[in-house]
C-alpha positions in Angstrom: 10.5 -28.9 -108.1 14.3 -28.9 -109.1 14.0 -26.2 -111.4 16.4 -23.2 -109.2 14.0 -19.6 -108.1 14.7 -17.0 -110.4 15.6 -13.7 -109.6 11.7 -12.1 -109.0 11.2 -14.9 -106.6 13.2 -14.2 -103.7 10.5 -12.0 -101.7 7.0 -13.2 -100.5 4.4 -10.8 -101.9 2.5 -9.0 -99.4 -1.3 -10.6 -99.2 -3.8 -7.3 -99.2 -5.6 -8.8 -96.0 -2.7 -10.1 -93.8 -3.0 -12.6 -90.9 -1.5 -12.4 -87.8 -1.1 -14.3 -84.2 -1.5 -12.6 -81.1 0.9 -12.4 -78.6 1.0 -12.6 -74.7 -0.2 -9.2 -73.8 -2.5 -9.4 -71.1 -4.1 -7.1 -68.2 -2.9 -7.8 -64.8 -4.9 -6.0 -62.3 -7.3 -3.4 -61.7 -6.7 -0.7 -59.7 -8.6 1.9 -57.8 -8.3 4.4 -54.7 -8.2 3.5 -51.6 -10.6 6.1 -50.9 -12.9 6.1 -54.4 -15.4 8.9 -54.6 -17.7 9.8 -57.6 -16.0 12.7 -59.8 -12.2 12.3 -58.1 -10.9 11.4 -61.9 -8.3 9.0 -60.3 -6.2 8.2 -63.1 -5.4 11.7 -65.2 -2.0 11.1 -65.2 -0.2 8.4 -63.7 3.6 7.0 -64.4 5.3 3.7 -63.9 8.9 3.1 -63.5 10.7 -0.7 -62.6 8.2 -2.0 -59.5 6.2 1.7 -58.5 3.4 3.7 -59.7 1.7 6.6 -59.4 -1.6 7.7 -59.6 -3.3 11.6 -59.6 -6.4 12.3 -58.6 -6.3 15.7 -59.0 -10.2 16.0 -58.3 -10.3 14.1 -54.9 -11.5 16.5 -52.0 -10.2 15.4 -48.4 -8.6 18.4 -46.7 -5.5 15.9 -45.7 -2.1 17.2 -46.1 1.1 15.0 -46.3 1.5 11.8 -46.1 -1.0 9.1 -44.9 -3.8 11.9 -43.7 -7.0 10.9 -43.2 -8.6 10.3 -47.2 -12.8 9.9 -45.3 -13.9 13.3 -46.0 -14.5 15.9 -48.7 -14.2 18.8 -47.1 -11.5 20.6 -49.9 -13.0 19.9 -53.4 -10.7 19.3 -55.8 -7.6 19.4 -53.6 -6.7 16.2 -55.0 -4.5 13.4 -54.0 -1.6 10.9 -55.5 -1.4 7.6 -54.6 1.6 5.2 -54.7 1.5 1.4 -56.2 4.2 -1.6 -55.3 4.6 -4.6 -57.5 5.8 -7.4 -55.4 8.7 -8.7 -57.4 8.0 -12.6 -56.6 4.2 -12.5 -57.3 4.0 -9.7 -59.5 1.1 -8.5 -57.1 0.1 -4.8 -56.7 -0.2 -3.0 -53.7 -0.8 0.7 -52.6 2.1 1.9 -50.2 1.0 5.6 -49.7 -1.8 8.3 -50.5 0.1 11.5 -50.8 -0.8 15.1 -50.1 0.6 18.4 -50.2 2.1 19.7 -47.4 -0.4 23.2 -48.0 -4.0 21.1 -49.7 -6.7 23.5 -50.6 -9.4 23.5 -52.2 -9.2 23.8 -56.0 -5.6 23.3 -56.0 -5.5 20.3 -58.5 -3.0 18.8 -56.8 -2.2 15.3 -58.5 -2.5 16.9 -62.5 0.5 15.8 -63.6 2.7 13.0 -61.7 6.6 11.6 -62.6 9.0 9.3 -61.0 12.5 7.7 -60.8 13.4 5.2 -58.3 12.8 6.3 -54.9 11.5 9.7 -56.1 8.2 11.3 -57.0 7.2 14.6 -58.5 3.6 15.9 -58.2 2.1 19.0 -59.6 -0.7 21.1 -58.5 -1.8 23.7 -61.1 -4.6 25.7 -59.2 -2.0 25.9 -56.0 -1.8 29.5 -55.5 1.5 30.8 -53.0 3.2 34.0 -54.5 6.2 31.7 -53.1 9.4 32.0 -56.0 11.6 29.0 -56.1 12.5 25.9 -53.5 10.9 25.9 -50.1 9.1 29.2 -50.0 6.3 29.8 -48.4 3.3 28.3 -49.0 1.4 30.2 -46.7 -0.9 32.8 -48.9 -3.1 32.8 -51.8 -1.9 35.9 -53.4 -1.1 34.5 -57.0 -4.1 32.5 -57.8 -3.5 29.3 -60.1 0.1 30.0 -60.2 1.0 26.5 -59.5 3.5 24.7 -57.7 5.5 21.0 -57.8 6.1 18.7 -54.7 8.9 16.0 -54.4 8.4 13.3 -52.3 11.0 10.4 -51.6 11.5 7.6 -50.1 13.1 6.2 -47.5 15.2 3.0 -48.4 15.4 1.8 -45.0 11.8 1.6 -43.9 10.1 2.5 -47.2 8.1 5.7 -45.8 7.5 8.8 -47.8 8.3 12.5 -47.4 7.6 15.6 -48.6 11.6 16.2 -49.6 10.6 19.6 -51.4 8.0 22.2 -52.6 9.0 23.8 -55.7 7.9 27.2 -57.8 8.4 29.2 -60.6 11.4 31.8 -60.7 9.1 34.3 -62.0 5.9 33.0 -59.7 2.6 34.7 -61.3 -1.0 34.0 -61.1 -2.5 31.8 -63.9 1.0 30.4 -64.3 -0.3 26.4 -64.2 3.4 25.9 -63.0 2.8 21.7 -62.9 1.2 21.3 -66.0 3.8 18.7 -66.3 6.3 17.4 -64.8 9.5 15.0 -66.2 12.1 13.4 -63.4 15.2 11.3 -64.5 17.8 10.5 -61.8 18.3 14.6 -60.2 16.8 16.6 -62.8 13.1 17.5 -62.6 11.5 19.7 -65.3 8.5 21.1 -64.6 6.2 22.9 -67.6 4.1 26.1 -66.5 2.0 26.3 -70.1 0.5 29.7 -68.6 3.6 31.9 -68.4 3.5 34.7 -70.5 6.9 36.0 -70.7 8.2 37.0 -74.4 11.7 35.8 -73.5 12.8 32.9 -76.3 15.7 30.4 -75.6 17.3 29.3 -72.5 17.6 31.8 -69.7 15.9 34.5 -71.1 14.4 37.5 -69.4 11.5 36.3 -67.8 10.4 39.7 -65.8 7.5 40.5 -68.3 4.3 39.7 -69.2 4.4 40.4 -72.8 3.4 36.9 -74.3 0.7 35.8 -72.8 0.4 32.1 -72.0 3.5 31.5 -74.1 4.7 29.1 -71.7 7.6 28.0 -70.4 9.8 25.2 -68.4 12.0 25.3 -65.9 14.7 22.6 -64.7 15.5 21.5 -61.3 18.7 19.6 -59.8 19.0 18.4 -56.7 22.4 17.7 -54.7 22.8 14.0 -54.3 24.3 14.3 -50.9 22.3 16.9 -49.2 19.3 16.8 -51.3 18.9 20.1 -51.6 17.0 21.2 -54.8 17.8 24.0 -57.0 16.5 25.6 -60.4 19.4 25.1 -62.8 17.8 26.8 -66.6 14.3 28.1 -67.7 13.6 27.3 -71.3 11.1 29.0 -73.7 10.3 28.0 -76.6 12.0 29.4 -80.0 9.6 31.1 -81.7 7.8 32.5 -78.3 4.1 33.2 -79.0 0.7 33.8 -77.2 -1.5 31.4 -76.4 1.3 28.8 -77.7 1.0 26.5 -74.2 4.7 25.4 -74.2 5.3 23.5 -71.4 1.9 21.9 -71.4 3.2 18.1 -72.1 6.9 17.3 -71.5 8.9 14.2 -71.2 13.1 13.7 -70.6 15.2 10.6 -71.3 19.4 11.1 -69.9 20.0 14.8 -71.1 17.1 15.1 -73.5 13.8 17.0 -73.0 10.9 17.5 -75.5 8.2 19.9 -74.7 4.8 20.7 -76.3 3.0 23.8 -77.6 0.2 22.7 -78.2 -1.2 25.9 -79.9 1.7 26.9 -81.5 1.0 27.8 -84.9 3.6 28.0 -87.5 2.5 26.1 -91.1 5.8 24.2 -91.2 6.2 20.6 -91.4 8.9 18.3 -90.6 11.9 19.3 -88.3 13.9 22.6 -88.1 11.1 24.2 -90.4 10.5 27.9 -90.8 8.6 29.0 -87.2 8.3 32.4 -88.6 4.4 32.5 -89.8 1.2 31.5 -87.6 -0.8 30.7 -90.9 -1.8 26.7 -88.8 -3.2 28.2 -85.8 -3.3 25.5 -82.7 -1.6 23.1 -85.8 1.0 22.4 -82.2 4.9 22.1 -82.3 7.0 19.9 -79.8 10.8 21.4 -78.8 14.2 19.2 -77.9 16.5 20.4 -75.5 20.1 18.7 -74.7 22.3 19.5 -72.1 25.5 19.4 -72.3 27.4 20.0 -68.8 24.9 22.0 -67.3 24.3 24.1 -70.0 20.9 23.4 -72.1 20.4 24.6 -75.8 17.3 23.8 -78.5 18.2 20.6 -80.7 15.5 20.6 -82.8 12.0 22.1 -83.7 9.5 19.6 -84.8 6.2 19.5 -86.6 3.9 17.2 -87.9 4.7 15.8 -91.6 1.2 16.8 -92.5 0.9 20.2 -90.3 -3.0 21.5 -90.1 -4.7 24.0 -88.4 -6.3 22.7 -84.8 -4.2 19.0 -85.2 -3.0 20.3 -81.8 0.8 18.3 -82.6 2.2 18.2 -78.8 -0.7 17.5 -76.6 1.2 14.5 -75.7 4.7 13.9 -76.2 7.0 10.7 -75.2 10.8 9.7 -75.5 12.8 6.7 -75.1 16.7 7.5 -75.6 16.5 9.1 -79.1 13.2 8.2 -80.2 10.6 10.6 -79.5 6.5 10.0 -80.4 4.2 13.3 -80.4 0.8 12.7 -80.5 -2.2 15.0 -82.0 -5.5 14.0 -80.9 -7.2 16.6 -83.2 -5.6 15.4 -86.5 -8.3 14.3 -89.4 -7.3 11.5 -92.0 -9.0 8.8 -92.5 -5.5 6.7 -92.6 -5.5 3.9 -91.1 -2.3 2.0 -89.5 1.3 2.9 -90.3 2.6 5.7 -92.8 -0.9 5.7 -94.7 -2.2 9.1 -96.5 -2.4 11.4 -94.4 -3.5 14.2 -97.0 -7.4 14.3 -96.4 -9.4 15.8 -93.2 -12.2 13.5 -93.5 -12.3 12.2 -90.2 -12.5 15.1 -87.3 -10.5 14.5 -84.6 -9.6 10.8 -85.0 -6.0 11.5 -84.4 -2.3 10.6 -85.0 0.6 10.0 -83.7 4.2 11.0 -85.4 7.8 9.1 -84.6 10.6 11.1 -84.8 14.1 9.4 -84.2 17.7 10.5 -83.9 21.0 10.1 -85.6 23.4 9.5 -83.0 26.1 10.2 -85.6 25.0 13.7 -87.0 22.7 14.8 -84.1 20.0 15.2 -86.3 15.8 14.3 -86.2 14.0 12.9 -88.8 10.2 11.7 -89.0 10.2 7.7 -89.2 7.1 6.6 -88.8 3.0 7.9 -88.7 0.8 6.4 -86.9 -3.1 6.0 -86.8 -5.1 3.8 -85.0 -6.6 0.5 -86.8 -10.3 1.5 -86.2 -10.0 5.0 -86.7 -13.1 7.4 -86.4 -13.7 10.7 -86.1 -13.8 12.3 -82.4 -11.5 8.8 -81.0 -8.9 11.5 -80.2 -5.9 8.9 -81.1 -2.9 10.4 -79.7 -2.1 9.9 -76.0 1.5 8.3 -76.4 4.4 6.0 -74.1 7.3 4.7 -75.2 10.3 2.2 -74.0 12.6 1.1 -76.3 11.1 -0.5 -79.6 7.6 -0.6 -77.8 5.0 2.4 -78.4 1.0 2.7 -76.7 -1.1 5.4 -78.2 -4.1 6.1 -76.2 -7.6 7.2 -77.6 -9.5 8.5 -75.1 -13.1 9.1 -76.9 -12.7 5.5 -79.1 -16.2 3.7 -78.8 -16.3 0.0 -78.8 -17.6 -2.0 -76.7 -14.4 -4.6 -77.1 -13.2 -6.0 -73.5 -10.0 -7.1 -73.3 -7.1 -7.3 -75.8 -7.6 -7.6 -79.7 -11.7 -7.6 -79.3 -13.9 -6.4 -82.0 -13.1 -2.9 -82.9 -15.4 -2.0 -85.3 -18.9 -0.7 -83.4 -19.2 2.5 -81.6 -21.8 1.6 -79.2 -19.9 2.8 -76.1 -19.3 6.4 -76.7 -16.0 7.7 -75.4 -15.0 4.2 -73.9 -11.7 4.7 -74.8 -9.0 2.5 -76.3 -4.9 1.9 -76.3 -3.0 0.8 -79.7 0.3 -0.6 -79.0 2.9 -0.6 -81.5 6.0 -2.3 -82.2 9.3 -1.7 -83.8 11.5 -4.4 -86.1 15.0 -3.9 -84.5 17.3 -2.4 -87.3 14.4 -2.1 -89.8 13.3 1.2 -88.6 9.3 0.0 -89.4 6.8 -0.2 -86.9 3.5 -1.9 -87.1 0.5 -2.4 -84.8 0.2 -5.3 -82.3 -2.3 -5.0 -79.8 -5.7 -3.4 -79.6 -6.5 -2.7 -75.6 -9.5 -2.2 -73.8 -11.0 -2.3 -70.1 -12.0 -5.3 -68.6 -15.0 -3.1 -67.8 -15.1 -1.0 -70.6 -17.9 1.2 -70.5 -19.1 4.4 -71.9 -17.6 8.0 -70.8 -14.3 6.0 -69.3 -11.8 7.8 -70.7 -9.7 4.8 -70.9 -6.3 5.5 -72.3 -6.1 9.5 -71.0 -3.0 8.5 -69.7 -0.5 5.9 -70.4 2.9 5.0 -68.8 5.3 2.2 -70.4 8.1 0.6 -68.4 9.6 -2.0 -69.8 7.0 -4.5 -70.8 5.0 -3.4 -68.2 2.1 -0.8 -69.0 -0.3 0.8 -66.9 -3.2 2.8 -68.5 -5.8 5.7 -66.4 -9.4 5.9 -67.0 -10.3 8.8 -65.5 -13.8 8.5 -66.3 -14.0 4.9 -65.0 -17.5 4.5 -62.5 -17.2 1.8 -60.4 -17.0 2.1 -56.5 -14.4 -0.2 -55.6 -11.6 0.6 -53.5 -8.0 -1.5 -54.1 -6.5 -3.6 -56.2 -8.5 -6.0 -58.4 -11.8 -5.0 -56.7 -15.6 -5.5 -57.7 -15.8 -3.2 -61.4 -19.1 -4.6 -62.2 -21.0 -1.5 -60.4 -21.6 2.4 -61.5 -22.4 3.5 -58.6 -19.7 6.2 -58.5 -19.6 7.9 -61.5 -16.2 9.1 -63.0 -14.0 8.1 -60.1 -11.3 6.5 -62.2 -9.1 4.0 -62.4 -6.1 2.2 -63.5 -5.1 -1.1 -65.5 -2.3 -2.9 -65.3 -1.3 -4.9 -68.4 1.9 -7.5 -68.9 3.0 -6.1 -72.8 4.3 -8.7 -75.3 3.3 -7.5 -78.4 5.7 -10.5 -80.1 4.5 -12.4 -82.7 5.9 -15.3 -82.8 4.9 -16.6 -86.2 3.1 -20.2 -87.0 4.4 -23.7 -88.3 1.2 -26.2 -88.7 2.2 -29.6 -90.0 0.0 -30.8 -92.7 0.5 -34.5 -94.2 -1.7 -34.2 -97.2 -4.2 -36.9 -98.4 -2.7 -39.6 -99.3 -0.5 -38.4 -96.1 3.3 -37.7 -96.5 5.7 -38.6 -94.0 6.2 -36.6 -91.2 9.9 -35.4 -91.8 9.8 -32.2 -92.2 10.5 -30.9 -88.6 9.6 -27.0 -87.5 12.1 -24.1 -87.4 15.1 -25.7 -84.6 15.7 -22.0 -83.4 12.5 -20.1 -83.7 9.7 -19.7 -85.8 9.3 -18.1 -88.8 9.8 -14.4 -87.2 11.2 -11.3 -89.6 14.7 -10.3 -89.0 15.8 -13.6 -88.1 16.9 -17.1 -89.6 14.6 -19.8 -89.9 16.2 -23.3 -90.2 13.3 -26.2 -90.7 14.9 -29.7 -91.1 14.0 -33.0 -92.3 14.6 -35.5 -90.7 16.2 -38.9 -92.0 15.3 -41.4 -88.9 12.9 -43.9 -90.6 12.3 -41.6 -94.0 14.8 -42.2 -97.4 17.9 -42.8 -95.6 19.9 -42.8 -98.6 19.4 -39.4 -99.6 21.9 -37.2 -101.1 20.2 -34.0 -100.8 17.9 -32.4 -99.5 15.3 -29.7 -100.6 12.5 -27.1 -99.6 10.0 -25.3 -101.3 8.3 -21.9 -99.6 5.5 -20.7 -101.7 3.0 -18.0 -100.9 0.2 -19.1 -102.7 -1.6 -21.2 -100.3 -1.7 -25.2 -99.9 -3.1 -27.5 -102.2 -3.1 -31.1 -102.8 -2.2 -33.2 -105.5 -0.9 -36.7 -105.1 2.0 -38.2 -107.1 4.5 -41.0 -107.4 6.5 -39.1 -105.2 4.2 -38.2 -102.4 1.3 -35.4 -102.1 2.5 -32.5 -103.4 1.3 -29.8 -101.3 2.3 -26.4 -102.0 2.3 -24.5 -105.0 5.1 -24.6 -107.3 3.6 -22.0 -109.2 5.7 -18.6 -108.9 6.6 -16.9 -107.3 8.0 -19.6 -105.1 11.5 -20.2 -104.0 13.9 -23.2 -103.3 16.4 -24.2 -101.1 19.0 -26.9 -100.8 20.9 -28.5 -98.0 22.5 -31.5 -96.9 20.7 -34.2 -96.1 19.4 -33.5 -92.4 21.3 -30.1 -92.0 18.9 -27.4 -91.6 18.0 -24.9 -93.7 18.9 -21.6 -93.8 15.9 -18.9 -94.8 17.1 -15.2 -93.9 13.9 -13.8 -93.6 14.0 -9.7 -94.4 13.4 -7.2 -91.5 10.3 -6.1 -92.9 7.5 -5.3 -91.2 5.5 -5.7 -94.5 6.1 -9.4 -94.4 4.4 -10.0 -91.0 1.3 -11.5 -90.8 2.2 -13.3 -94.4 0.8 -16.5 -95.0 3.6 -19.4 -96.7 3.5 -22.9 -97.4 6.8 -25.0 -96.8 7.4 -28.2 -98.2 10.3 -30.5 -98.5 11.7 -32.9 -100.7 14.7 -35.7 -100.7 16.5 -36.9 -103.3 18.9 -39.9 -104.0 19.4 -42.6 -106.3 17.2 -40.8 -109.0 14.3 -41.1 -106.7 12.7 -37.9 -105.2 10.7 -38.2 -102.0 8.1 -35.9 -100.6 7.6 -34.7 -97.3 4.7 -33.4 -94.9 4.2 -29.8 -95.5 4.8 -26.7 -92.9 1.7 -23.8 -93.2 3.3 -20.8 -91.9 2.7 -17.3 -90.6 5.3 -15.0 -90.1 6.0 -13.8 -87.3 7.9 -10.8 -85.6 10.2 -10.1 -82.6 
């Protein structure tokens, strides 16, 4: 027990099977529309920030227009709708403050596909809108360019809380098939909006966009609007690179302060990594994803990214996400059979599971590198893993066609007896390790099959909301009845609190014969990665004449063997390592920022000594934990 650790034992080995404790994540409410009708798809897209939501229906069919209409009838099918949540800050409660129009609802106009917000603002597209209108506040009028699309920007008032239509956007180059809305980004007073039918050949920023030479190439445009008047204006159109047909830029985007990222998700170059060569098409619909800063007002391509393991038909940009400099792409189509964090990724044995790719950024060199891949825990083949949010250190990957029938959070994954449930994944990064590993595994409260659950995803904070599109349940409002099916794929939206921490476990075990209780858990926190750990014994009525004081952490599980000086009951077998301190100073353990050490299994032990006696203590059995 005296005998000092030698050099090979000052890292716990990594146990193949790995326990864990859950954190606090849990769902919060339920919420549908206030006007649920079968086939309305509430829940396509929807987007949290702080306090408000957003939900698109971009399949619901009253013929209202603007704000607060009248949501009874169906008389313009698939006009669609948006709807706006509250969160009461002192009770945390949900409520839905508007149902939102456009100022011009028709039929087939899709209005409610794609939905973004910032504070007091909210951008809605509608990619089946159809107005030959070019720019801000045209008119809306006609249907001579059919399925060119449009964007509308409603606001707030801070006074008395109603909404208004503030603006009705459009292309600069306004042509049918367009899907100007396929998605829409909003920080602060810079909306982007995706159009990932344009077919110009232009390539760059502010290229010629007069022709039709590239058909469905794709493209994005950026809007600013004046703080003071609030006057909206389109400040840069962006095209992708290596412009292409049938390469769907623009059909996922997300911003963060003066960053963009777009998806192609049919681009089809056969590079991998970032900055690769865009010159061949040899990976047809293998997907890219695009960065774009801006500096002053003037935009320019950062970087070009691909997968790490870039296939044909992995679709890489069907979803893409950003948090200041990290950026997550998913690809819903990718086919390994990895499961987790960074495993092989080299076979195609498992169609259309999915993955999901983490790219961060160098704020000293400007430049992107790949730092993590991600697969889901259960993964099968058709789960379509690849939906993706971000905040900070805190991913969620959706999987839309995943099949359990797990309620709930961390339920049994491993049957497919729900086809096309759907399931969320939400990861976690070690701050200053750079590793990520996976928390949570999220389902419905209701999960059924043919939900859709985790189509959409929005992350704020610790706060997550996830659309099932698919959902069937006929409730209207928040937290309603989701026991029925009695209107099939109306949608719906769940709410969950995210605390994918781990905090670790110390379980005090006395041993038979039983030691004293002395040993006292970590003073600070538990036994977490990245942090200290600093146990104690404590002197108060055990060997108060010690002159030192000692602890033994082994891996290899308890055991129990009595002694002169007490049970002893962790192994001292190696590896194992020991510590010294003062008698009743804590310890100090470092324990690494490693994500590989999470979920390790430990037993702690200490020891007193004094007067050429040696005293054993109750043992700690520990998990570790992580932030």
């Amino acid at each position: 027990l005296l005998s000092p650790p030698s050099a090979s034992q000052g890292r716990l080995p990594v146990p193949s099977t790995p326990r864990r404790t859950t954190g606090a994540t849990a769902q919060r409410a339920y919420i549908k529309a206030s006007n649920t009708n079968a086939d309305d798809a509430f829940g396509t897209p929807l987007a949290v920030c702080g306090d408000l939501a957003v939900v698109g229906a971009p399949l619901e069919d009253s013929d209202a227009v603007g704000v607060a209409g009248n949501e009874t009838n169906n008389d313009a099918t698939d006009s669609g709708a948006a709807y706006v949540f509250t969160r009461d800050p002192s009770t945390g409660c949900w409520t839905q403050e508007a149902y939102l129009k456009s100022s011009n609802s028709e039929a087939g106009d899709l209005f409610g596909i794609s939905v973004a917000l910032t504070e007091d603002t909210i951008a809605i597209g509608a990619v089946g809108e159809s107005s030959t209108a070019t720019g801000v506040q045209g008119d809306e009028s006609n249907n001579g360019a059919v399925r060119a699309g449009a964007v509308y920007v409603f606001v707030r008032d801070a006074q008395n809380g109603a909404w208004t239509q503030q603006a009705y956007l459009k292309a600069s180059n306004t042509d049918a098939e367009d899907a100007f809305g396929s998605a829409v980004a909003i920080v602060g007073d810079t909306l982007v909006v995706g159009a990932k039918g344009e077919s110009s050949s232009a390539t760059g920023v502010n290229g010629v966009e007069g022709d039709n030479g590239s058909i469905f190439s794709g493209a994005a445009y950026v809007f600013t609007r004046q703080p003071q008047t609030g006057a909206w204006s389109q400040q840069a159109y962006l095209k992708a690179s290596n412009t292409d047909a049938r390469d769907f830029f623009g059909g996922a985007l997300a911003m963060s302060g003066e960053m963009v990222v777009i998806g192609a998700t049919r681009e089809s170059s056969g590079a991998t990594g970032v900055n690769g060569d865009q010159g061949d098409n040899s990976a047809p619909l293998s997907g890219a994803a695009y960065v774009f800063r801006r500096t002053g007002a003037s935009w320019s391509q950062e970087a070009y990214l691909k997968a790490s393991n870039t296939d044909a038909n992995d679709v890489f940009g069907e979803s893409v996400a950003i948090s200041r400099e990290t950026i997550v792409i998913g690809a819903p189509r990718e086919a390994s059979a990895a499961g987790g964090v960074n495993g092989d990724q080299a076979d195609n044995s498992l169609t259309m599971s999915g993955a999901a790719y983490v790219f961060t950024r160098n704020p000293a060199t400007g430049l992107w590198n790949q730092e993590a891949y991600l697969k889901a825990s259960n993964p099968d083949a058709f789960d379509q893993f690849g939906q993706a949010a971000v905040s900070g250190d805190h991913i969620v990957i959706g999987a839309l066609a995943e099949s359990s029938q797990a309620t709930g959070i961390d339920g049994d994954q491993l049957d497919n007896s729900r086809l096309s449930a759907g399931a969320a994944y939400a990861f976690a990064r070690v701050p200053g390790a750079g590793c990520w590993n996976q928390r949570n595994y999220i389902k419905a409260s209701n999960t059924r099959a043919s939900s859709l659950f985790g189509k959409s995803l929005s992350l704020s904070g610790t706060t997550l909301w996830i659309g099932s599109p698919g959902e069937s349940s006929n409730a209207t409002g928040i937290n309603g009845n989701q026991g029925s099916t009695q209107a099939f794929g109306s949608g719906a939206a769940y709410v969950f609190h995210l605390d994918p921490s781990l905090p670790g476990s110390e379980v005090v075990r006395l041993g038979t014969p039983p030691n004293p209780n002395a040993l006292l858990p970590g003073r600070t926190s538990g036994p977490v990665v990245g942090t200290t750990w600093d146990p104690a014994i404590d002197h108060t009525g055990f060997f108060p004449g010690a002159s030192l004081d000692l602890l033994l952490v082994s891996p290899l599980g308890p055991q129990n063997l009595p002694s002169p000086r007490g049970t002893l009951l962790c192994s001292l077998t190696p590896p194992r390592m020991v510590f010294s301190s003062p008698p009743g100073i804590a310890f100090s353990l470092p324990i690494p920022a490693d994500c590989s050490l999470i979920g390790v299994p430990a037993c702690a032990q200490g020891a007193s000594i004094g007067g050429g006696r040696v005293q054993l203590t109750n043992a700690l059995d520990l998990v570790l934990g992580a932030p």
